[in-house]
Structures are given as structure tokens and as C-alpha cells.
N, CA, C and O atoms as CSV, one atom per row, in Angstrom:
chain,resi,resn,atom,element,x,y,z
A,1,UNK,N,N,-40.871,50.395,-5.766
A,1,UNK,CA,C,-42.220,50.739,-6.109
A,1,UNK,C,C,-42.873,51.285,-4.849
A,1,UNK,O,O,-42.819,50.697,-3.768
A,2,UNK,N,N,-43.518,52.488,-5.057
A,2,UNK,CA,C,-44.347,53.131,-4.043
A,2,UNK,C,C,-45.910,52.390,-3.455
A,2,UNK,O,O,-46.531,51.506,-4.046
A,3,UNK,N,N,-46.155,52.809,-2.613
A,3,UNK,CA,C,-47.170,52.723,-2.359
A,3,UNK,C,C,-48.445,53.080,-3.153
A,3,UNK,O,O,-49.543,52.525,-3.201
A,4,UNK,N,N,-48.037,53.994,-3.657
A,4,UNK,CA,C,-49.574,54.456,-4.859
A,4,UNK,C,C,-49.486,54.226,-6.279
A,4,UNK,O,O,-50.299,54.381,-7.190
A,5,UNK,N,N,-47.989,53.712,-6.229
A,5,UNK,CA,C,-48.264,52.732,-7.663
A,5,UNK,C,C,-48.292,51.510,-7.783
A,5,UNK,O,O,-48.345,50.903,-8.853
A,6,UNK,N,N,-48.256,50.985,-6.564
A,6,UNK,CA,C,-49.026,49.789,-6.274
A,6,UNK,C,C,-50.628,49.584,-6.095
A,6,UNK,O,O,-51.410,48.779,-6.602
A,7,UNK,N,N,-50.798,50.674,-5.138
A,7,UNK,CA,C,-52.746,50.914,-5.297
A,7,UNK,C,C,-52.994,50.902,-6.934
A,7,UNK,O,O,-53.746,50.051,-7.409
A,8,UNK,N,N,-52.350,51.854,-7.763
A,8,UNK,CA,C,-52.655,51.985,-9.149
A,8,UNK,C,C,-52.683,50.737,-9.860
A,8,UNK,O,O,-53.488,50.571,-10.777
A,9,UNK,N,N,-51.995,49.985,-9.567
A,9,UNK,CA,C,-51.532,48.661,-10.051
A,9,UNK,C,C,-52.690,47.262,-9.881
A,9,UNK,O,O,-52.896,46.156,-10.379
A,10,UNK,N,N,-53.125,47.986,-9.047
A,10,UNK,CA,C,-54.181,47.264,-8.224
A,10,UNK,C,C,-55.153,47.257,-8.676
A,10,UNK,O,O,-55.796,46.232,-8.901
A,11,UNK,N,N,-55.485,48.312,-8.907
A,11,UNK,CA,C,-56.778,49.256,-9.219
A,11,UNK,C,C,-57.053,49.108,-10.893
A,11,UNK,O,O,-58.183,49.249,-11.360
A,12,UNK,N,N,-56.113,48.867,-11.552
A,12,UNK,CA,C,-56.180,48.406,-13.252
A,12,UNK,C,C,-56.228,47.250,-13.589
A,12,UNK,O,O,-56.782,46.784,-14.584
A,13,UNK,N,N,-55.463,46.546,-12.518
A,13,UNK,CA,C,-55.472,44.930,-13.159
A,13,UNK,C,C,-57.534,44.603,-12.142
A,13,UNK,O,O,-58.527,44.238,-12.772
A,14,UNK,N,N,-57.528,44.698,-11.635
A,14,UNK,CA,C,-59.284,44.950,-11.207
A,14,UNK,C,C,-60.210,45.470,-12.196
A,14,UNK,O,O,-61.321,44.991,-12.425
A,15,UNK,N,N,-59.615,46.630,-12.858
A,15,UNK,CA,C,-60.559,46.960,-13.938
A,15,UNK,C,C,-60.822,46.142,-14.862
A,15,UNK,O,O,-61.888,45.673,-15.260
A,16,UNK,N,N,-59.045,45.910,-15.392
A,16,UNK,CA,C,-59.460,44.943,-16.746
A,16,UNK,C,C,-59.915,43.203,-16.483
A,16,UNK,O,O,-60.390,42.534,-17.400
A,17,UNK,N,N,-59.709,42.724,-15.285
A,17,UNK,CA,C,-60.537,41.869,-14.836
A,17,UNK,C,C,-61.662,41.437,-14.780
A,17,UNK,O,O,-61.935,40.303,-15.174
A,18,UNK,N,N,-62.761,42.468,-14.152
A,18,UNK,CA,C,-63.616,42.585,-13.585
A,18,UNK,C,C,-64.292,43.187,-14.513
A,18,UNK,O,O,-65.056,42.468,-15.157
A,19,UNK,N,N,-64.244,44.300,-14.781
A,19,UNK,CA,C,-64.981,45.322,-15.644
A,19,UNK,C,C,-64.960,45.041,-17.299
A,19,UNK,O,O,-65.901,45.286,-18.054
A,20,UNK,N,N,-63.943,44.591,-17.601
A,20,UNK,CA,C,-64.147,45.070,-19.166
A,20,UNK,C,C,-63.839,43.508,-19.631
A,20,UNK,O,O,-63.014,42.645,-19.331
A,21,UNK,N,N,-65.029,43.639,-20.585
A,21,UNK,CA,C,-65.943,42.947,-21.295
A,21,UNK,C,C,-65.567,42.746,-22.747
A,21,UNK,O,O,-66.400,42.527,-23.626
A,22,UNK,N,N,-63.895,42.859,-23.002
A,22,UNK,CA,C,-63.683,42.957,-24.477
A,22,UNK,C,C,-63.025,41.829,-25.117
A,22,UNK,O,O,-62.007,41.376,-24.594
A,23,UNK,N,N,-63.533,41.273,-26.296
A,23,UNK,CA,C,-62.114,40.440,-26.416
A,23,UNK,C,C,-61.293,40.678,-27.344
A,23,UNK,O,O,-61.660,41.475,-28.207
A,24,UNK,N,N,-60.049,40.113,-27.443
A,24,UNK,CA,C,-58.676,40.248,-28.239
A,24,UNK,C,C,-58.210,39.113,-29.033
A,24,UNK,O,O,-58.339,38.024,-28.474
A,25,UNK,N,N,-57.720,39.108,-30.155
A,25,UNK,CA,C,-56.701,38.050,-30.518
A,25,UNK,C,C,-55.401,38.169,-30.159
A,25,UNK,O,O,-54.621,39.033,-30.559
A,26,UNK,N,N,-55.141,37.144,-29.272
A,26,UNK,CA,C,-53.256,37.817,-29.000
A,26,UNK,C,C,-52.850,37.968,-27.221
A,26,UNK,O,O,-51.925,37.483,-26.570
A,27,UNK,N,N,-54.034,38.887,-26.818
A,27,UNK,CA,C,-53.781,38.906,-25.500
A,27,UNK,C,C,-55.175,38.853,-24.559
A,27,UNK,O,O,-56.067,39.618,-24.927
A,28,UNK,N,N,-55.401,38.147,-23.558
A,28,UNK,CA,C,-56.314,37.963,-22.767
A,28,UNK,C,C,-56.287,38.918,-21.886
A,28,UNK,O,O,-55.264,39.044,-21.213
A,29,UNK,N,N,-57.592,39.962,-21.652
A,29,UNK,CA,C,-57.655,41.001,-20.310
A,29,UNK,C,C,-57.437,40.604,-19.375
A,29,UNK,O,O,-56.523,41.088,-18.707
A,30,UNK,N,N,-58.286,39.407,-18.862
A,30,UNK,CA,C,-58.253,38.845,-18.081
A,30,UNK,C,C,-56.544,38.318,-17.277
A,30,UNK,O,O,-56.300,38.550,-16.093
A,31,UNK,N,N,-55.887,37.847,-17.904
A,31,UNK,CA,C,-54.857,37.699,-17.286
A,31,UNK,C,C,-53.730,38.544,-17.100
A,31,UNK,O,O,-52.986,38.480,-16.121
A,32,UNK,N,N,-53.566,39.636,-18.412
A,32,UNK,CA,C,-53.119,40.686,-17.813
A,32,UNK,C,C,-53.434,41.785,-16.932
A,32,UNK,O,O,-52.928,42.886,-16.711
A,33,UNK,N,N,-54.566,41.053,-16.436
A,33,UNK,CA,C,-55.435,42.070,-14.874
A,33,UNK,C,C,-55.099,41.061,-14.520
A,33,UNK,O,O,-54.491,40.850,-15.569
A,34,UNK,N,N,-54.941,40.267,-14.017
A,34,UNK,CA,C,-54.302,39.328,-12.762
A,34,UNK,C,C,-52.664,39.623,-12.433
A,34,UNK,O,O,-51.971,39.726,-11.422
A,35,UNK,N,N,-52.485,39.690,-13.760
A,35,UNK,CA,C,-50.638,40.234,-13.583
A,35,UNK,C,C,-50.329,40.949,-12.834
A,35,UNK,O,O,-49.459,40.738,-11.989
A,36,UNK,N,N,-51.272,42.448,-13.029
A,36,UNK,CA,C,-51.435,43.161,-12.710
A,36,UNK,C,C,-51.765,43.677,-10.849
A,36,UNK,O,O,-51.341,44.527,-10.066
A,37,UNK,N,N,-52.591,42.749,-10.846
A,37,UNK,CA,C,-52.856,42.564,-9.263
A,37,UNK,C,C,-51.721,41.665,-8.334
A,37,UNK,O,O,-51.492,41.884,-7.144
A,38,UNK,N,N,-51.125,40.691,-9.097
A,38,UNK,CA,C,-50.505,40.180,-8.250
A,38,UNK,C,C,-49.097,41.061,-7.703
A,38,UNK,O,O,-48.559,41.128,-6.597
A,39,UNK,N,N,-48.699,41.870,-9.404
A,39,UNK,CA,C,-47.398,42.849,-9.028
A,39,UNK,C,C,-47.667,43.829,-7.765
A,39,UNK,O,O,-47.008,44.016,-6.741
A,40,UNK,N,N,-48.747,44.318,-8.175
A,40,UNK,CA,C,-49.577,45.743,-7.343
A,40,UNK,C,C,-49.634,45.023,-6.093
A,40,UNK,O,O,-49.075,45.688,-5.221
A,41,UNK,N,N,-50.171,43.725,-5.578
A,41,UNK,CA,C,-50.143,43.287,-3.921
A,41,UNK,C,C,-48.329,43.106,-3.605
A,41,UNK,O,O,-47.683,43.588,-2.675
A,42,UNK,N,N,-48.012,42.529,-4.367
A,42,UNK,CA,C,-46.309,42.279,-3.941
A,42,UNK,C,C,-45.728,43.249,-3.676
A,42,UNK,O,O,-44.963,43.312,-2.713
A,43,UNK,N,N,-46.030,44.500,-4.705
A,43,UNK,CA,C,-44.934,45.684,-4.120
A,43,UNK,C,C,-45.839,46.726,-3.148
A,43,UNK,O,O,-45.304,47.779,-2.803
A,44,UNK,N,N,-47.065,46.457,-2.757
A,44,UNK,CA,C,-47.685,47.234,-1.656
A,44,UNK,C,C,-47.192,46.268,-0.397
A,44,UNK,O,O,-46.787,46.812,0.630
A,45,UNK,N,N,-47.235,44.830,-0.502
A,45,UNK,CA,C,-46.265,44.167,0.626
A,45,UNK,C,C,-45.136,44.598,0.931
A,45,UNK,O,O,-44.831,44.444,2.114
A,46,UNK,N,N,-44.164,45.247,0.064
A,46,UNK,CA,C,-42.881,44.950,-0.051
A,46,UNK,C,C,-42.830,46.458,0.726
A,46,UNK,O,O,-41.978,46.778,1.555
A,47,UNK,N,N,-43.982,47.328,0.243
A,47,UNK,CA,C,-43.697,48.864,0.499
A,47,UNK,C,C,-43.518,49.149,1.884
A,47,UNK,O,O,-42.634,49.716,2.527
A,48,UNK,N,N,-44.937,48.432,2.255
A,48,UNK,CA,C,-45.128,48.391,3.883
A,48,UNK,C,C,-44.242,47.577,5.024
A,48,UNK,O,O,-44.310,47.939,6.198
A,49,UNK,N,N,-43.331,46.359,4.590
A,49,UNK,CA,C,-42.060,45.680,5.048
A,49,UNK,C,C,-41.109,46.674,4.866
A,49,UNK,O,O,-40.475,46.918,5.893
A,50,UNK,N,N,-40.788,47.359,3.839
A,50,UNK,CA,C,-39.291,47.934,3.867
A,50,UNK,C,C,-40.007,49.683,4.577
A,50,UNK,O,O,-39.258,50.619,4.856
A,51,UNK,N,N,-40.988,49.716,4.677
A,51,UNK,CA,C,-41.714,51.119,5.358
A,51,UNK,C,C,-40.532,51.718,6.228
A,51,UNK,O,O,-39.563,52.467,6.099
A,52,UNK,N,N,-41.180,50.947,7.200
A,52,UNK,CA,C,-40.182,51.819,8.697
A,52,UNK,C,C,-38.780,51.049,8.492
A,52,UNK,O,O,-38.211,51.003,9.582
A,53,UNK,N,N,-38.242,50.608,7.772
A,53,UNK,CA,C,-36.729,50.558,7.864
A,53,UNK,C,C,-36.023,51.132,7.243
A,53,UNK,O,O,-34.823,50.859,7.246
A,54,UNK,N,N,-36.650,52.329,6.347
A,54,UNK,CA,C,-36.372,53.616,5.810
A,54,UNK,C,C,-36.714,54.960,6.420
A,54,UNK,O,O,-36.050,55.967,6.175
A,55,UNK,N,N,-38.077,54.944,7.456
A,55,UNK,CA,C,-38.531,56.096,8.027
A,55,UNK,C,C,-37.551,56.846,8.803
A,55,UNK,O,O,-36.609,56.237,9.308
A,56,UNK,N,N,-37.647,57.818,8.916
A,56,UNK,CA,C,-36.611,59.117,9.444
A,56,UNK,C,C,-36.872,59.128,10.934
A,56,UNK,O,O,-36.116,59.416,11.862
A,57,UNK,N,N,-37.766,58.854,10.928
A,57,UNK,CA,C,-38.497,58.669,12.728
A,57,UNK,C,C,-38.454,57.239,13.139
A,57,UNK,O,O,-38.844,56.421,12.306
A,58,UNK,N,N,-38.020,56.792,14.351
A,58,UNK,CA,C,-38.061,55.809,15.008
A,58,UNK,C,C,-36.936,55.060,14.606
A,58,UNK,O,O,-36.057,55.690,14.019
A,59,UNK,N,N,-36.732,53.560,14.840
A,59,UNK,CA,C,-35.562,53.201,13.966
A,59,UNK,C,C,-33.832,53.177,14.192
A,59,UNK,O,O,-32.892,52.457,13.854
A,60,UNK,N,N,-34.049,54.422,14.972
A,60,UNK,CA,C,-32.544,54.740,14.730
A,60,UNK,C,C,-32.633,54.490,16.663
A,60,UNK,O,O,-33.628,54.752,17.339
A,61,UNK,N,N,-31.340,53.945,17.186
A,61,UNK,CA,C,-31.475,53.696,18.741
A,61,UNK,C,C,-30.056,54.111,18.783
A,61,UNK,O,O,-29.155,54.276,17.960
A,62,UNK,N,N,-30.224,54.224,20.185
A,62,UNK,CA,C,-28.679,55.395,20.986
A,62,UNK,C,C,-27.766,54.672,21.763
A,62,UNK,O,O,-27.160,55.224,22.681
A,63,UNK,N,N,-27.580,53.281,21.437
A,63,UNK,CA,C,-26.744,52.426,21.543
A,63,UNK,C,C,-25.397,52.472,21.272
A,63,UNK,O,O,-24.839,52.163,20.218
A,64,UNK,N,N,-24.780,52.987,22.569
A,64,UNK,CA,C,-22.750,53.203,22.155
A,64,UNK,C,C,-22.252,51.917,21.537
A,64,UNK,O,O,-22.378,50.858,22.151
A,65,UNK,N,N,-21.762,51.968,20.494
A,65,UNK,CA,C,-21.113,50.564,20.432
A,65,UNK,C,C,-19.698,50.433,20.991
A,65,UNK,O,O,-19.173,49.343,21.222
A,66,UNK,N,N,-18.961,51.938,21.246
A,66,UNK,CA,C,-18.037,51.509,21.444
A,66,UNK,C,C,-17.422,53.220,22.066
A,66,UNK,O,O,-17.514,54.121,21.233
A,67,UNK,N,N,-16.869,53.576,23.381
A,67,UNK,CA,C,-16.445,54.251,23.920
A,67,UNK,C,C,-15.019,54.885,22.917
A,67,UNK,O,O,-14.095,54.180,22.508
A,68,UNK,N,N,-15.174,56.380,22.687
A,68,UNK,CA,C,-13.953,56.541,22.038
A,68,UNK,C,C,-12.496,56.815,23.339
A,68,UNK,O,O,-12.917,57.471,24.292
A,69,UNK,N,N,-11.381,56.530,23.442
A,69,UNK,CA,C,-10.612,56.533,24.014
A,69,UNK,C,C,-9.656,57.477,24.266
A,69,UNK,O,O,-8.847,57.339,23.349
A,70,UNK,N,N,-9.286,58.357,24.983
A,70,UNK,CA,C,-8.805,59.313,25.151
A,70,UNK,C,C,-6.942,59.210,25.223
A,70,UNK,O,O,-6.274,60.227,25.409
């Protein structure tokens, strides 16, 4: 999961939280906006931990491990 579908993720389970005022038989807004937020923080955690251990820049070090032998 990306970074901006985690913001998105974020950003809906907040809506239906916070904002909307409806009710249902069957399913509660309310907690499927919490679902919602908790997935959306976990994989914006997860995005920014696995970040730079995928980035193309930095990361990579020039450490011989092992002399080839002639």
C-alpha cells in the first residue's frame, strides 16, 4: 500500500466518522471509519519504514565483500 492510499484511507474513515450523521441497520459508520483509519495509519507506517529500503538513492554502500582472485 502506497502512501496516498493510505492518506485516502485516512481521509474516509475521518469522514464517515466524524462527518456523517447517518444511520444504518446492519452496519455502523462509525466503526467502519475507524477501520478505516486504523488500516490507512498502519500502511502509511509501514510505507514510510519500508521507504528508504526500497529508494534508488542512498542505501546501497561500496563495501567489497570479497576480492575476486586472479
Amino acid at each position: 500500500m502506497g502512501i496516498g492510499i493510505s492518506i485516502f484511507l485516512l481521509a474516509a474513515g475521518a469522514i464517515l466518522t466524524f462527518a456523517v450523521n447517518v444511520t444504518t441497520n446492519g452496519v455502523n459508520l462509525d466503526t467502519v471509519g475507524v477501520v478505516l483509519m486504523v488500516v490507512g495509519a498502519i500502511g502509511l507506517l509501514m510505507s514510510m519504514l519500508f521507504w528508504s529500503s526500497f529508494a534508488p538513492w542512498g542505501g546501497h554502500s561500496d563495501t567489497v565483500i570479497e576480492d575476486r582472485r586472479y
